[in-house]
SEKETI-975474 format. One line per field, with one value per residue (C-alpha): x, y negated, z negated; residue in one letter. Coordinates in steps of 0.2 Angstrom, whole numbers, always signed. Last residue first. Layout:
<pts>
u [X / ...]
v [Y / ...]
w [Z / ...]
resn [A / ...]
</pts>
This chain:
<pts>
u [-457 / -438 / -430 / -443 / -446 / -429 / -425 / -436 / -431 / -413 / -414 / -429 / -422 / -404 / -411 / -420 / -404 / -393 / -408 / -408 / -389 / -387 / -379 / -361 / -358 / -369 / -355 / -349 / -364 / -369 / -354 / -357 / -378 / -376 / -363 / -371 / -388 / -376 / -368 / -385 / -392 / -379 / -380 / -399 / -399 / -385 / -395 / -412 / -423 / -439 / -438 / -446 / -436 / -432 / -422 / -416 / -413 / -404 / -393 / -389 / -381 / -373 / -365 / -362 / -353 / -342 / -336 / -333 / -324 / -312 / -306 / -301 / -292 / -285 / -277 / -274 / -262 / -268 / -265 / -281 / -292 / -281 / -297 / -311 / -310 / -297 / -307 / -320 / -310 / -305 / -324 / -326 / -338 / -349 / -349 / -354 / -368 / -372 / -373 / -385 / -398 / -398 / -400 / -414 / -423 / -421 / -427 / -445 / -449 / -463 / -449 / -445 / -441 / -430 / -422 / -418 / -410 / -397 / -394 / -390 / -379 / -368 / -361 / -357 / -347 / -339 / -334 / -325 / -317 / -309 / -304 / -295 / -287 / -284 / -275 / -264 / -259 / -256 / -242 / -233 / -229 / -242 / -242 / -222 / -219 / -225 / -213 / -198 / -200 / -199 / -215 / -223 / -238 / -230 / -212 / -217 / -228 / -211 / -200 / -214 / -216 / -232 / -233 / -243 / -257 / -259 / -253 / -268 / -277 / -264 / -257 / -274 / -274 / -259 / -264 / -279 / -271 / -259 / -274 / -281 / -266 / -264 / -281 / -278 / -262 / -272 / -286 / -273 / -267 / -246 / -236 / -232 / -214]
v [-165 / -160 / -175 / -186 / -172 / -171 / -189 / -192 / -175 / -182 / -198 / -196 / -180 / -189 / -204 / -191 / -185 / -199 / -206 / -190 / -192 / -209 / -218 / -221 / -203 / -210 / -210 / -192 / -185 / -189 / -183 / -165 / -163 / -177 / -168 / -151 / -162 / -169 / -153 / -145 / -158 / -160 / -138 / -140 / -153 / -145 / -129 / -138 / -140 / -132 / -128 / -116 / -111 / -128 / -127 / -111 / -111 / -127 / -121 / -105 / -114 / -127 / -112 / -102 / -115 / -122 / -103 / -103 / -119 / -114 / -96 / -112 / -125 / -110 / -105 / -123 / -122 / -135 / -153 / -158 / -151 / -163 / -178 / -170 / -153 / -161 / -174 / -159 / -149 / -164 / -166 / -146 / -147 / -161 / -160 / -141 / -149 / -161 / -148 / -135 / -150 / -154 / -137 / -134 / -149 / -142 / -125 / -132 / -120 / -106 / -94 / -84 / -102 / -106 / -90 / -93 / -110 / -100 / -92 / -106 / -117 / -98 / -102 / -120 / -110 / -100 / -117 / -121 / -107 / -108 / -125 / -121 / -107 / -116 / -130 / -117 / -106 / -125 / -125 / -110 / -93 / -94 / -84 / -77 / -91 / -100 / -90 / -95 / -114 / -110 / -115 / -126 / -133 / -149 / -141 / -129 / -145 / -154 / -141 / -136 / -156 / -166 / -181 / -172 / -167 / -184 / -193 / -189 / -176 / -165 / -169 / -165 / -146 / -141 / -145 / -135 / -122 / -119 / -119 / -105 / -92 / -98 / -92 / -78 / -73 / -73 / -62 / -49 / -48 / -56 / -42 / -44 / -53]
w [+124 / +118 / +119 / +109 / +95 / +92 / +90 / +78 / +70 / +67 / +62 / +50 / +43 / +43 / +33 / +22 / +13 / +13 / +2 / -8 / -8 / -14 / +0 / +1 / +9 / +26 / +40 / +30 / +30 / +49 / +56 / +57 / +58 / +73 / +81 / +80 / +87 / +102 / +107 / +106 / +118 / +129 / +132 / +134 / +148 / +157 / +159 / +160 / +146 / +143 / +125 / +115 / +103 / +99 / +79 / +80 / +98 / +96 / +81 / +89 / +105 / +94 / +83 / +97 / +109 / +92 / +93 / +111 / +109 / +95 / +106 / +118 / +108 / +100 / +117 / +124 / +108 / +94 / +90 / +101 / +86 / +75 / +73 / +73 / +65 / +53 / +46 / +45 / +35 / +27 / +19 / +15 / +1 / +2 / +22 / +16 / +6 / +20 / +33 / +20 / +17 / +35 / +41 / +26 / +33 / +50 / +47 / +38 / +25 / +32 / +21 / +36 / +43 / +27 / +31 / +48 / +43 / +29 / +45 / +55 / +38 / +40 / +57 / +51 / +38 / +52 / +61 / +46 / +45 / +62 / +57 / +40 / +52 / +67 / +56 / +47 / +65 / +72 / +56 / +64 / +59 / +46 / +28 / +30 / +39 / +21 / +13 / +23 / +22 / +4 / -6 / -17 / -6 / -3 / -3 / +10 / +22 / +22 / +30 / +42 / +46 / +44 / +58 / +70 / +57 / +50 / +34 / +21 / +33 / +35 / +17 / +11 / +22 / +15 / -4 / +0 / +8 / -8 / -20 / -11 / -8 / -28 / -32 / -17 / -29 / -44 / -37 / -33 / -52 / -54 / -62 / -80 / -84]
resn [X / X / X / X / X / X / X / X / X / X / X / X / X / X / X / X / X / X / X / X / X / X / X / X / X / X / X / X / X / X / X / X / X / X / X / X / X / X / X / X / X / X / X / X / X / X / X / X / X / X / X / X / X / X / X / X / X / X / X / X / X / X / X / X / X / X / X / X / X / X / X / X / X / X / X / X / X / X / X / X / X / X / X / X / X / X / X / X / X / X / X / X / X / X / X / X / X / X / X / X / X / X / X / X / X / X / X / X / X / X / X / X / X / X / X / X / X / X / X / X / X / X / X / X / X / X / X / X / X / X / X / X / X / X / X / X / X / X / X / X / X / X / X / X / X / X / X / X / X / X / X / X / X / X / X / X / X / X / X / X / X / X / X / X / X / X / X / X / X / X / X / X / X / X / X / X / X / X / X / X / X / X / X / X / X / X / X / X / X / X / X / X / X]
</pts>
């Protein structure tokens, strides 16, 4: 039998998330056993230790990347700015193309967060912080809010850029599209007068 190449074995590393993270989303991150997650994916109980030691080692890593694709939406943001394009219509445009893409990550994000160790929890935190502390900088350089004022206001804008998609897949995506643009730099220019 010829060996298996390396970018066969990251496919298959690949594929193998992906089924983990559908069952997690399909029955629930609490109610997936170790046992029953293996033969999901098409592994030994064994080999998947191997990969994870634990399953909250699995959803903190579809989650941590997650959070580093939300990363990536800011600098695609800065570039549009570099460009004169408007940042927030290319953060919106990038949100709902990675809402496109990664759709149980983001089940998973919300909804299984609180399955993790206070520890991952945490080290999740500060990256969700960064990425709503970059977004609001990005998109109000110049704001005058307070401390506390600023902190709810990027939490809220992340969280608006987050769910949005999903609450309005139904809709053709253009119109998807310019329904969060309205939304969002409506509410934008009002909070941050």
């Amino acid at each position: 039998m010829p060996p298996v190449n390396a970018a066969m074995r990251c496919a298959n590393f690949e594929e193998r998330r992906d089924r983990a993270m559908a069952l997690f989303a399909e029955k629930g991150f609490g109610q997936v056993s170790m046992r029953e997650l293996a033969a999901h994916v098409g592994l030994t109980a064994g080999s998947l230790y191997h990969h994870f030691p634990s399953k909250q080692d699995l959803l903190y890593d579809l989650i941590e990347e997650l959070y580093e694709e939300l990363q990536a939406t800011l600098e695609q943001g800065r570039r549009a700015m570099a460009r004169g394009a408007s940042a927030m219509g290319c953060l919106i445009a990038a949100h709902w193309q990675l809402h496109a893409e990664r759709p149980l990550q983001f089940r998973l994000a919300e909804r299984d967060l609180c399955c993790l160790s206070e520890a991952q929890q945490a080290r999740l935190a500060v990256l969700r912080k960064g990425y709503e502390a970059g977004l609001l900088r990005l998109i109000a350089p110049r704001s005058m809010l307070q401390k506390e004022e600023w902190v709810a206001t990027a939490h809220v804008l992340a969280t608006l850029l987050n769910q949005l998609p999903g609450m309005l897949k139904g809709l053709p995506e253009e119109q998807g599209l310019g329904l969060m643009e309205r939304l969002l730099v409506g509410g934008v220019e009002r909070i941050l007068r």
